[in-house]
N, C-alpha and C positions, 0 to 999 in steps of 0.2 A: 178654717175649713168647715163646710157644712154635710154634714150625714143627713140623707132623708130616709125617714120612719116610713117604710111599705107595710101596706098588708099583706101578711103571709102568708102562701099558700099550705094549712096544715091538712089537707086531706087532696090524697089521688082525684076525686072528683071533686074538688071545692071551687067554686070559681068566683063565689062573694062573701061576705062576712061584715056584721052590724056590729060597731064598736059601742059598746054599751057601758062603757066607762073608763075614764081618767084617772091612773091612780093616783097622779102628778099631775100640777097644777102648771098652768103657764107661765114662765117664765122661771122654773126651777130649773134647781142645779139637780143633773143625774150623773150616773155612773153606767159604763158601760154592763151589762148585765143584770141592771136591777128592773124588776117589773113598772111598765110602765101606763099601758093598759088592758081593758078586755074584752075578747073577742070572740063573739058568739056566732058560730056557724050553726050549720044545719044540723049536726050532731052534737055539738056539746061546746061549753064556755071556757076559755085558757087566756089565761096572762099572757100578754106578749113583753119583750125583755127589749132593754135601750139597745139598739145597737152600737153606738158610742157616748162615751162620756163631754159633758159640756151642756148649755143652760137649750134648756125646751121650747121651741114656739111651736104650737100646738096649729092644726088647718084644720081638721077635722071634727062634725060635730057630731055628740053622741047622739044614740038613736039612731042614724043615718046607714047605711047599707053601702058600701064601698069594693068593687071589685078586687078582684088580686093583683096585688102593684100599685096599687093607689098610694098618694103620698096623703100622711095622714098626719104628719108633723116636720116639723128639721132638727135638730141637733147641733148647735153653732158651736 
């Protein structure tokens, strides 16, 4: 089964956010809960956490500005 990594909406007005770094590499093994990368909005930079456990194919590049709901990786 595959989980896709959204971006999150962490603020009432947030409606996009620039992933500004990988803490996990492509095609690693994660755990549910562990920090995966970071996400800089218009107020301030936070970790975002795996949603599930199981190896990472990353979609998304750093630098890049991705709405809310964006699929920014998978989870296999």
């Amino acid at each position: 089964m595959t989980t896709q990594v959204l971006l999150p909406k962490l603020g009432f007005s947030m409606s996009e956010g620039e992933l500004s770094e990988w803490l996990v590499p492509d095609g690693a093994m994660v755990t549910e809960g562990q920090p995966l990368y970071a996400l800089e909005s218009e107020k301030s930079t936070q970790e975002v956490e795996a949603p599930a456990s199981g190896r990472l194919r990353i979609i998304a590049a750093i630098g890049q500005t991705y709405e809310v709901g964006a699929v920014l990786a998978e989870i296999e």
